[in-house]
N, C-alpha and C positions, 0 to 999 in steps of 0.2 A: 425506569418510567417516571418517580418523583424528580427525577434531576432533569428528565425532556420537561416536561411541565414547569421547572423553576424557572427552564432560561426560557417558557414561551410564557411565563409571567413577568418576567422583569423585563423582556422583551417589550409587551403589549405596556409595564408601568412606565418606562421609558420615552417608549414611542408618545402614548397621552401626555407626559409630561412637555416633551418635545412642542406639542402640539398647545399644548395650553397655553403655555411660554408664548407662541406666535401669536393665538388670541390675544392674550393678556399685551402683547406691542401693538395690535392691530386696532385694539380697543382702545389704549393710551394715546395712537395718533388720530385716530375718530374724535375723542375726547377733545384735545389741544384746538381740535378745528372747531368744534364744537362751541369752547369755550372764547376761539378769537372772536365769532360769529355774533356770540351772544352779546360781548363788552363790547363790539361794533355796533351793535341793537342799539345799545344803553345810549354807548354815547354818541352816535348819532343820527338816531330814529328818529328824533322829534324834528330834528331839519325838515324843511319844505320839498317833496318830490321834484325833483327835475322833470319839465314834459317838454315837449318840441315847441309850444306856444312858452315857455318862459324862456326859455335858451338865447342866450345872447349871443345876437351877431358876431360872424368870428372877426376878430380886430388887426390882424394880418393877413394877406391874401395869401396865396400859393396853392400848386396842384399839389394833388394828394395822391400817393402811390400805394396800391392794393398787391401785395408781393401773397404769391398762388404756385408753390413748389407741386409739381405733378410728375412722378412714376409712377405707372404704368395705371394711370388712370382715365384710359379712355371711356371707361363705360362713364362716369361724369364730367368728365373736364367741359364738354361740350356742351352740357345743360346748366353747369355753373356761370361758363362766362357768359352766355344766353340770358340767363334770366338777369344776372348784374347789369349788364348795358342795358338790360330794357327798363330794369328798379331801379336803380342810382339815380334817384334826383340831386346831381350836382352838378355844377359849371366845368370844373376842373378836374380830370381826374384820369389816372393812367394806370390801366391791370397790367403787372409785367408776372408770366406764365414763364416757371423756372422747366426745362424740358433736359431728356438727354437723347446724343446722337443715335443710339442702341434700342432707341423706343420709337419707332414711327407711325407705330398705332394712334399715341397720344397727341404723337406732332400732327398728323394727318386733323386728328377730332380737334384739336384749338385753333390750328388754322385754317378749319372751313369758318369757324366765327369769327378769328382773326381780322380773315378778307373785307366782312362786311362791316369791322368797326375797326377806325386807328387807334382809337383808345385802346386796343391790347396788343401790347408787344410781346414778341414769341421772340425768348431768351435759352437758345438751346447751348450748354456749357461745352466746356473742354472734355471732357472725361465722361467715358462709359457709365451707366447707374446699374444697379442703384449705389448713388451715394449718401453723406449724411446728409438731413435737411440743411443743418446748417451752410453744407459745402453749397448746398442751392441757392438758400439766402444770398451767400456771398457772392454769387455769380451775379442775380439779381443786382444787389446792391452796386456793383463795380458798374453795370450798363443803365443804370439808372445814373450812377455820376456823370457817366459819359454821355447821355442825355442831356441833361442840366448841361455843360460843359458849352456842347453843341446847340443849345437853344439858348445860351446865357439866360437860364433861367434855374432856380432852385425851389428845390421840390420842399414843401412843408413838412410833411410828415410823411409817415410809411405805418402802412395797415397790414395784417399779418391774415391771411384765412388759408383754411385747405380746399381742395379741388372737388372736396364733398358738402360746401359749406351753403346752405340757401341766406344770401345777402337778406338785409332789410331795406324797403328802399332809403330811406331819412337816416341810414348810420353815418353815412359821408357829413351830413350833415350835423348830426351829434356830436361827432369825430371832431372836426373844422370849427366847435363852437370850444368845445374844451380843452383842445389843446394847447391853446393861450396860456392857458391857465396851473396846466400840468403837463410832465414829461411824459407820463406813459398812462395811456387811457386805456380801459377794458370793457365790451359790452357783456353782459347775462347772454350765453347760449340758452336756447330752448328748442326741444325734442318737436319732433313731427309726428303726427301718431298716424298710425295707419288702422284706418277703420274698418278694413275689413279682418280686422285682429284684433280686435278691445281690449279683452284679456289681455294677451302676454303684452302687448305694442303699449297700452295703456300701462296697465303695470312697471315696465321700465321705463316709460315719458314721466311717471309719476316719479322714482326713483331717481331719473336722472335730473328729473327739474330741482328735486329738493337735494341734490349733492350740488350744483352747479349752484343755485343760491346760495347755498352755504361755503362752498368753498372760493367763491367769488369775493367775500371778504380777505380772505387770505391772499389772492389770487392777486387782489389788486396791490399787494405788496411785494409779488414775486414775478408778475406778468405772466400769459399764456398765449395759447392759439382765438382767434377773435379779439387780436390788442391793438391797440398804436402806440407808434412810440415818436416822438418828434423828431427830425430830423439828425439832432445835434445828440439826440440819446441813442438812436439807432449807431450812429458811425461811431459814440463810443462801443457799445455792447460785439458790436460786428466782431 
């Protein structure tokens, strides 16, 4: 009996041990992020806010390409590209919708919006999905050359969202001001709440806003989903 109980004690000392160990790494990369965020504060908080009224005219022209990888996401692909073409205040601009042949749920929902706007092109790949996003990217990227190619024209930059993303309207335009300036541009994601949930919806919009600011300093050193990246950075990374 004292020997079942030793190994269900060294067992359960183990296991907590095990566990603490994870804490204690979980907590060390919290921390690091924590810490990039704050000497980002420091140094440079006191800089003047960027607003859409100080933003300088962009000093290059070019259309600007919106790359939207979608499996098997009909239940939004349709209400994404919808609400972008009706937000996007910009001159120039092309959604290219990454698709695969084995989904026609999705193809069906992008190109009934499709039809009604030429700004999005329905880019369905070689190969069955799901694939990596990546493999999508790059099917994108290859038809957007052969774009350019065909309209002897070249694309500026390339904007990255997912097929669950609610656009802003003025980002094209934030996008087209800074990327003059820098290779690879990121905006602040923000949470949608839903009000007939305050509690929990609110509870994680709060959560989620204060990770996303914060890791948004880091973020701009690593890129993410919601980025740009300018043309000449994109065909390197590809």
């Amino acid at each position: 009996m004292r020997e079942s109980l030793w190994i269900v004690d060294a067992f359960a000392h183990e296991t907590l041990l095990f566990a603490g160990v994870g804490l204690l790494l979980g907590g060390i990369d919290d921390l690091l992020i924590d810490l990039v965020y704050i000497v980002r504060r420091i140094l440079y908080g006191r800089r003047p806010r960027l607003t859409l009224s100080t933003l300088e005219p962009p000093h290059t022209v070019g259309r600007i390409a919106v790359f939207v990888a979608a499996w098997d996401e009909v239940a939004v692909i349709g209400g994404m590209l919808s609400a972008a073409v009706e937000r996007y205040e910009h001159d120039d601009y092309r959604i290219y919708v990454g698709l695969y042949p084995n989904d026609r749920a999705t193809i069906d929902a992008a190109a009934a919006v499709a039809e009604r706007d030429p700004r999005i092109r329905l880019v369905i790949g070689p190969r069955d999905g799901p694939t990596t996003k990546a493999d999508c990217l790059n099917t994108l990227w290859k038809a957007l050359r052969r774009d350019d190619a065909r309209d002897d024209a070249r694309t500026k930059a390339i904007v990255l969202h997912d097929a669950e993303d609610v656009v802003h309207a003025q980002e094209l335009r934030v996008f087209d001001s800074l990327i003059d300036r820098y290779e690879v541009v990121q905006l602040p994601v923000l949470p949608l709440v839903n009000y007939g949930s305050r509690l929990v919806s609110g509870h994680y919009a709060d959560e989620f806003a204060e990770s996303n600011v914060t890791l948004s300093q880091l973020r701009r050193l690593v890129a993410a989903v919601y980025v740009l990246y300018s043309r000449y950075a994109y065909g390197r990374i590809r």
